[in-house]
N, C-alpha and C positions, 0 to 999 in steps of 0.2 A: 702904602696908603698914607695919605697924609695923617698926622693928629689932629687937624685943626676942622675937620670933616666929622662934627658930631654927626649928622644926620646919614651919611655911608658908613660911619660906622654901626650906631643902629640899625641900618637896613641889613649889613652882614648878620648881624648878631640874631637880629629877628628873624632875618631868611633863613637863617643855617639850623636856627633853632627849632623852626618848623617843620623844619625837614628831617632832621635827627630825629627827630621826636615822632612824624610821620610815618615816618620808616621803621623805627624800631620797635612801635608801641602805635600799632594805627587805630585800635578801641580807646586807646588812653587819648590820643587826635581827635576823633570825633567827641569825645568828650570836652576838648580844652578848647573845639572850636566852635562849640554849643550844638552840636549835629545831634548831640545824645547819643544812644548806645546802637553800636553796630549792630544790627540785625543778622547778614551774611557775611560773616567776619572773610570766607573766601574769596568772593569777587571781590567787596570792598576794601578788602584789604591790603587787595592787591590793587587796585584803583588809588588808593591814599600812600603806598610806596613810593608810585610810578611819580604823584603830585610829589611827594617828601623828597626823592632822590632828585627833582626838575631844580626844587626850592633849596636845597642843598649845595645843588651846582652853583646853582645864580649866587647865593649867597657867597661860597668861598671865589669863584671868582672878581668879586671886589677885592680882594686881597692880592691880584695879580700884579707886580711891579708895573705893569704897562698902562697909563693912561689911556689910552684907546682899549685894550681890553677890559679896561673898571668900566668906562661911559656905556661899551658894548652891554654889560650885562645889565647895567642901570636900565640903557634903553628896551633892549629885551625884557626883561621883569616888569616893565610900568605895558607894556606891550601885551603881558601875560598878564597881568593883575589885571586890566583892563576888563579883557576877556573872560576872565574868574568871576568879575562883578558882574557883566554880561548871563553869563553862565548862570551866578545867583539869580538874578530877573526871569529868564527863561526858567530855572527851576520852580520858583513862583507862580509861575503863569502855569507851569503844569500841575499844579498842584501842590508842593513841596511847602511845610508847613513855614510860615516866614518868620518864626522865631528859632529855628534849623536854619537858615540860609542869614540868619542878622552877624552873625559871626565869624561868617564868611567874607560877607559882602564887607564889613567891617574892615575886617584883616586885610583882605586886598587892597581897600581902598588906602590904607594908612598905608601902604607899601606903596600905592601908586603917589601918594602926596610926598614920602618922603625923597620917590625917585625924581619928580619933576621940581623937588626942592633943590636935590644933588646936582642935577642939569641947568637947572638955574642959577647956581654958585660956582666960579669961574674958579676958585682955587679949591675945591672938591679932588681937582684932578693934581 
């Protein structure tokens, strides 16, 4: 990965961190993602791994020596955050209180900006 790739390096950092942290501790994630306290730490919990282990991947694979496999993931993850924010709005609409979903839509959205920042900087790669 380049040094000169502040913002893919950020996105590693934040994605990976996400995800470690989803994974390991997924009451500690609803909390640092303003969802507030797990209710059924079982399904959910398991629901917030499956998201940790996705945000995980995507993040170390920015680290891949391969230019085409870094943009890969970049593109995939602005493709998932996307849909993450999506997913926030439909959660909203069904009722999902919107101060639970602000720090979602949040987080995705800064992951979708810094990926279409990454893709729009030609030596990212």
């Amino acid at each position: 990965m380049p040094t000169r790739s502040t913002p893919l390096l950020a996105l590693s950092v934040l994605r990976s961190t996400a995800g470690v942290v989803s994974w390991v501790s997924p009451a500690h994630s609803w909390r640092a993602f303003g969802l507030g306290p797990m209710r059924q730490a079982g399904s959910a919990g398991v629901a917030t791994r499956l998201f940790g282990v996705r945000d995980l991947a995507l993040g170390m694979a920015l680290h891949h020596p391969s230019a085409d496999v870094r943009r890969a993931a970049v593109e995939a993850g602005i493709a998932i955050d996307v849909l993450d924010v999506a997913a926030s709005v439909i959660g909203r609409r069904a009722g999902a209180p919107a101060a639970s979903l602000a720090g979602v839509a949040a987080g995705a959205t800064l992951f979708v900006v810094l990926g279409v920042t990454i893709i729009a900087d030609s030596d990212s790669w």
